[in-house]
C-alpha positions in Angstrom: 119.3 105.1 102.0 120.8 104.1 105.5 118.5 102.4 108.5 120.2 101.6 111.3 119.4 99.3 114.1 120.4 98.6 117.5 121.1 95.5 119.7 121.3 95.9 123.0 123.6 93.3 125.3 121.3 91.4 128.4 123.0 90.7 131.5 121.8 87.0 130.8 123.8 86.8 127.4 120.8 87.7 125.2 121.1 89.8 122.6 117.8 91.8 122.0 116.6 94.4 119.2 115.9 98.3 120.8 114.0 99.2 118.0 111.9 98.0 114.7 114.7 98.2 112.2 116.2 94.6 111.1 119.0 94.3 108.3 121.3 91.6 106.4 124.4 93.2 105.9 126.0 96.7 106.7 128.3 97.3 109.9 128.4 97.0 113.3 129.4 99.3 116.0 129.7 99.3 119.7 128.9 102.4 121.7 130.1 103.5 125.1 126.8 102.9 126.3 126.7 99.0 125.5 124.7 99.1 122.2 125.4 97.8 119.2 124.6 99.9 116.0 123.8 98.1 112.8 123.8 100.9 109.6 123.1 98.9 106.0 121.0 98.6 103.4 118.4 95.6 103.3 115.9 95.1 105.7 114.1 92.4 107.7 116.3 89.9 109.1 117.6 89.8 113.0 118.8 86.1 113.6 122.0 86.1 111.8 123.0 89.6 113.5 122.1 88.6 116.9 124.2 85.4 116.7 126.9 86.9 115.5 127.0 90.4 117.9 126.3 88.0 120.3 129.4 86.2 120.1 131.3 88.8 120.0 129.7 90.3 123.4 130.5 87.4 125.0 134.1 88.1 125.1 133.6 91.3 126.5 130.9 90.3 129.0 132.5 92.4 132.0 133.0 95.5 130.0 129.3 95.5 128.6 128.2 95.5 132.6 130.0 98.1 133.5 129.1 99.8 130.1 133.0 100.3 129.4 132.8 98.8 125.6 135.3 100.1 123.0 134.6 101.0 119.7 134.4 98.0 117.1 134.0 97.7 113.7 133.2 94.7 111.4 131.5 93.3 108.4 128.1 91.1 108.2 127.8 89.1 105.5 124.9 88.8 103.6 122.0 86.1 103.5 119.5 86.7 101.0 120.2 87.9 97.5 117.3 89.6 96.4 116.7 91.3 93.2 114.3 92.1 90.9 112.8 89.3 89.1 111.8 88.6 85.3 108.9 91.4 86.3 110.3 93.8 88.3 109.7 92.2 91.5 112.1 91.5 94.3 112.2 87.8 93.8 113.3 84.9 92.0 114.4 84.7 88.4 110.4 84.4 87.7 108.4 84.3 90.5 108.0 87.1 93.4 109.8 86.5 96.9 107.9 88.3 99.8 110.2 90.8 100.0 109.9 94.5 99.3 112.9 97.0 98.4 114.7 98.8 100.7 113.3 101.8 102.1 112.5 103.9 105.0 109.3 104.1 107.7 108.2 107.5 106.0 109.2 107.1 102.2 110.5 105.4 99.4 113.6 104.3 99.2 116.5 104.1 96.1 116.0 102.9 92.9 116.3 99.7 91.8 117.0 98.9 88.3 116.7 95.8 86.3 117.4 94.5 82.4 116.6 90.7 81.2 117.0 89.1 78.3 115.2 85.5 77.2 116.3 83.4 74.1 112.9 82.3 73.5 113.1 80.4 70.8 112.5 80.5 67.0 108.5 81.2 67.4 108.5 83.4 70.2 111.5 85.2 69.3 114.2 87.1 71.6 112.2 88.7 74.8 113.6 91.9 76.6 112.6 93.6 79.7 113.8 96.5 81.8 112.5 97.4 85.1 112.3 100.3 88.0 111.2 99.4 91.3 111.1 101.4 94.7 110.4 100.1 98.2 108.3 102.9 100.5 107.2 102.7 104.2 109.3 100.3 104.7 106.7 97.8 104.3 106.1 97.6 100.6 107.2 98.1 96.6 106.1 99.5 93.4 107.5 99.2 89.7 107.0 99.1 86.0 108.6 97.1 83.5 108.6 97.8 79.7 108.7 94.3 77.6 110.2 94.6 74.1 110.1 91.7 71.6 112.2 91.0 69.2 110.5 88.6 66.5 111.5 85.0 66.0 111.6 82.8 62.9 108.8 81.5 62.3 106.4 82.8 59.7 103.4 80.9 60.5 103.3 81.9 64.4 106.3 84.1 65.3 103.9 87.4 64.0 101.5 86.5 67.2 104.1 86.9 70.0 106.1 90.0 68.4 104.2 92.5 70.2 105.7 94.3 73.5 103.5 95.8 76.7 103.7 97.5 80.0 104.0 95.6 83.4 103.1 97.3 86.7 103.5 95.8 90.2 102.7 96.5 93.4 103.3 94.6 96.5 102.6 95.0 100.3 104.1 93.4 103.5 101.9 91.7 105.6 103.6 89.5 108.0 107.5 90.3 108.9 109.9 87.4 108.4 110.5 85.9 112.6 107.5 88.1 113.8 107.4 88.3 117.7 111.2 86.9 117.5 110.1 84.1 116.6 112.6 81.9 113.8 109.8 80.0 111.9 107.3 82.5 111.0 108.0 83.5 107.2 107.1 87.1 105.6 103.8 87.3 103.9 102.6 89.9 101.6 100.5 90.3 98.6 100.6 91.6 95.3 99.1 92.5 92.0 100.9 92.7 88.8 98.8 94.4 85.5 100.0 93.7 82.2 98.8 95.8 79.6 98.2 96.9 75.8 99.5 92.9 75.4 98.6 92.3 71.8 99.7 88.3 71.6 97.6 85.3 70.2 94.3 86.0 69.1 94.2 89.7 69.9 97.2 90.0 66.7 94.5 89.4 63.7 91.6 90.9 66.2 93.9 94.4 65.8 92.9 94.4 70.1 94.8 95.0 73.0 94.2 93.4 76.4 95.1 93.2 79.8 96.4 90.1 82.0 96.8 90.4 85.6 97.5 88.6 88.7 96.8 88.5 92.1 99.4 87.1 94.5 100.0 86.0 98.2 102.8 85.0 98.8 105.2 83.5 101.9 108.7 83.5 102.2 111.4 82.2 104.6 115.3 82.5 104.5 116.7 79.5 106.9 119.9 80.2 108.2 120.1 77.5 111.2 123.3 75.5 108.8 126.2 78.3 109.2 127.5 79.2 106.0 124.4 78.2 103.8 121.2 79.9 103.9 118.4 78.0 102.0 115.4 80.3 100.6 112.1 79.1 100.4 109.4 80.5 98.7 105.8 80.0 98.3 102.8 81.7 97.0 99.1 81.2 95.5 97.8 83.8 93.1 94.4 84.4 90.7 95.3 85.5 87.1 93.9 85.3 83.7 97.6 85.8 82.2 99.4 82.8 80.3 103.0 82.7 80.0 103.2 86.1 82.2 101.8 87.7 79.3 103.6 86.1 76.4 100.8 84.1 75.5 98.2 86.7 76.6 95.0 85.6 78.4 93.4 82.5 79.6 89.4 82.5 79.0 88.6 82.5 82.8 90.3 83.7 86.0 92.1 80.1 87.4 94.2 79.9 91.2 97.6 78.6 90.6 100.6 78.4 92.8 104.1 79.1 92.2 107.0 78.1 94.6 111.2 78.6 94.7 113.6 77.1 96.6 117.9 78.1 96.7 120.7 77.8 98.6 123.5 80.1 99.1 127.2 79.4 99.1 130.4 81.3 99.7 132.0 82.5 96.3 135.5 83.4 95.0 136.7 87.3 96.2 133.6 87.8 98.3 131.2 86.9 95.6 127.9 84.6 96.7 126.0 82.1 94.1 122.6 81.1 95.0 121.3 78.6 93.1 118.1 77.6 93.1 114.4 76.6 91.0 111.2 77.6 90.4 107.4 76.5 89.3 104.6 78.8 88.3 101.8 76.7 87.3 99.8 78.6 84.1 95.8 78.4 83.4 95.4 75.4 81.2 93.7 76.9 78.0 94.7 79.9 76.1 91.7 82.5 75.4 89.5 81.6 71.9 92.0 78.8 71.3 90.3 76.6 69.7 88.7 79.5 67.3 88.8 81.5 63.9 92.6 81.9 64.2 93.9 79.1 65.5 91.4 75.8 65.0 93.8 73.9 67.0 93.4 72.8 71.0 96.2 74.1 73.3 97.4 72.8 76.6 99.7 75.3 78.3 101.7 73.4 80.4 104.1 74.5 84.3 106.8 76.7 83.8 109.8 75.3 85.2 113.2 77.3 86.1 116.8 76.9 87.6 119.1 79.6 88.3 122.2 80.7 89.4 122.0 84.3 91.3 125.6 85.9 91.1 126.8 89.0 93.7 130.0 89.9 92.8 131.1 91.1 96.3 130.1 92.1 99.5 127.8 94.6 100.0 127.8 95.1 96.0 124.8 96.5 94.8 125.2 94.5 91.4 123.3 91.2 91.1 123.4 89.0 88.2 121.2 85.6 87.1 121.4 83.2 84.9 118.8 80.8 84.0 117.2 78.1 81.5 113.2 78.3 81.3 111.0 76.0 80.6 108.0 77.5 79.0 105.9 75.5 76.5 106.5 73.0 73.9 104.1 71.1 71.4 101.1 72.8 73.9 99.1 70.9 70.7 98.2 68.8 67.5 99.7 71.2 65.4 100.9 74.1 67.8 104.4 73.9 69.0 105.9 77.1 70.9 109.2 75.4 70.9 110.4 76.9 74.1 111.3 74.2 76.1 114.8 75.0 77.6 115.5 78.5 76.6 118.6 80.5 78.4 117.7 83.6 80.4 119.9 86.6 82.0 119.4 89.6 83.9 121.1 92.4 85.6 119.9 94.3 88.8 121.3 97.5 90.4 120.6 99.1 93.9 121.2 102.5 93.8 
């Protein structure tokens, strides 16, 4: 899918947007009517274009008044990688970013694709997802991720957490990233994510399925003031009954937790970018009828923690890749340790 955008050249130097489109990377070209045409494929940013057409304007000030401007061609780079989380999400390695995929004002957009794989460790075993996710109206996403398990080691709890479920997401745009031109404000949206048939925990020797969800809102800023290295932050606030995003099942009540990111960008060999960044997701505290029948024991689930490493392996390359270690749980009680306390994670995402 192509957008494209254009920039019109001020007789004061400025460098203002002529319509609603907004992009990180595609190219650049100058028509004989003093406009500059931006085609690519990821929406919602305008600074880093601006500064960058403007400063090439600026040479050519004389020829833009007189509307004599040649045809030009170049390259932005990009700011944000992007790509579809743990979930499906656009987002971290975990949590959701308040970004949506690409797409245009009156559809959806190209498939995204997504596969990630977690050493969990000898209880919870070898965890596996793979996602779809599609942008639409330009102003939000939708996807569904199938988790798989593959069962760990140990015979007394591994049995609990073996079982795999479905994950669907939606998420809307609220607030664009620099609304009204502005540089500070972030982009806001909200979500939901709905886990289901999740048989984990309790619900293995209850023979039950259940569901965990999540409620997000979510704020997002990429600042690109420092040339040359873009910092993401990311922040959000959600209500959930999910523990673990759905590896541990429920909690016994809904509980409001937040979740945060931050990364920096840097330049890579042969074009490439690493952003590298981490991540908190605070979890409900108790686990649902834990203590009980099953399992006698307390249980305190504690923050997940995450650091990264976000690979693009050129420019404009619609390949991303991660690499992470997560910190989900360790002895969470007396006599209950999940053993999961620095466990490697990887994933792949592709734009088509």
């Amino acid at each position: 899918m192509v957008f494209v955008a254009s920039l019109r050249y001020e007789s004061n130097g400025d460098v203002t947007p002529t319509n609603a489109a907004v992009h990180t990377a595609g190219l650049a070209v100058f028509d004989p009517n003093g406009n500059v045409h931006l085609h690519g494929s990821n929406p919602d940013r305008y600074d880093l274009i601006s500064s960058i057409v403007k400063s090439t304007l600026l040479s050519r000030r004389n020829l833009a008044r007189s509307a004599i401007v040649g045809q030009f061609v170049f390259v932005l780079a990009t700011v944000c990688n992007a790509q579809l989380n743990w979930e499906g999400q656009t987002g971290g390695l975990l949590t959701p970013f308040a970004y949506t995929s690409a797409s245009s004002a009156r559809g959806f957009g190209p498939p995204e694709v997504a596969f990630h794989y977690m050493n969990a460790g000898p209880v919870l075993g070898n965890e596996f997802q793979a996602s779809i996710t599609v942008g639409f109206l330009k102003v939000g996403e939708i996807g569904f991720t199938r988790s798989f398990n593959a069962q760990g080691s140990t015979p007394e709890l591994s049995p609990d957490f073996a079982n795999g479920f479905n994950i669907s997401h939606i998420k809307f745009r609220l607030v664009p990233e620099n609304a009204h031109r502005t540089k500070f404000v972030p982009a806001i949206a909200a979500g939901a994510v709905v886990r289901t048939q999740v048989r984990r925990v309790t619900e293995v020797p209850e023979r039950e399925n259940t569901t965990c969800t999540d409620f997000d809102l979510i704020a997002t800023k990429t600042i690109d003031e420092l040339r040359g290295l873009p910092i993401v932050l990311n922040l959000g606030v959600k209500v959930t009954n999910s523990s673990l995003m759905g590896i541990a099942a429920n909690s016994p009540n809904w509980a409001v937790r937040t979740f945060g990111a931050a990364a920096l960008e840097v330049k890579g060999p042969k074009h490439s970018k690493l952003l590298l960044g981490m991540e908190f997701a605070q979890q409900p505290r108790q686990l649902k009828e834990v203590p009980g029948p099953f399992f006698p024991t307390t249980a305190t689930i504690p923050t997940t923690l995450a650091y990264f490493a976000r690979v693009r392996t050129g420019r404009d390359s619609p390949v991303n890749l991660d690499f992470g270690v997560v910190q989900l749980a360790g002895r969470v009680g007396p006599v209950l340790d999940l053993q999961a306390r620095h466990q490697f994670t990887m994933g792949v995402s592709y734009r088509f």
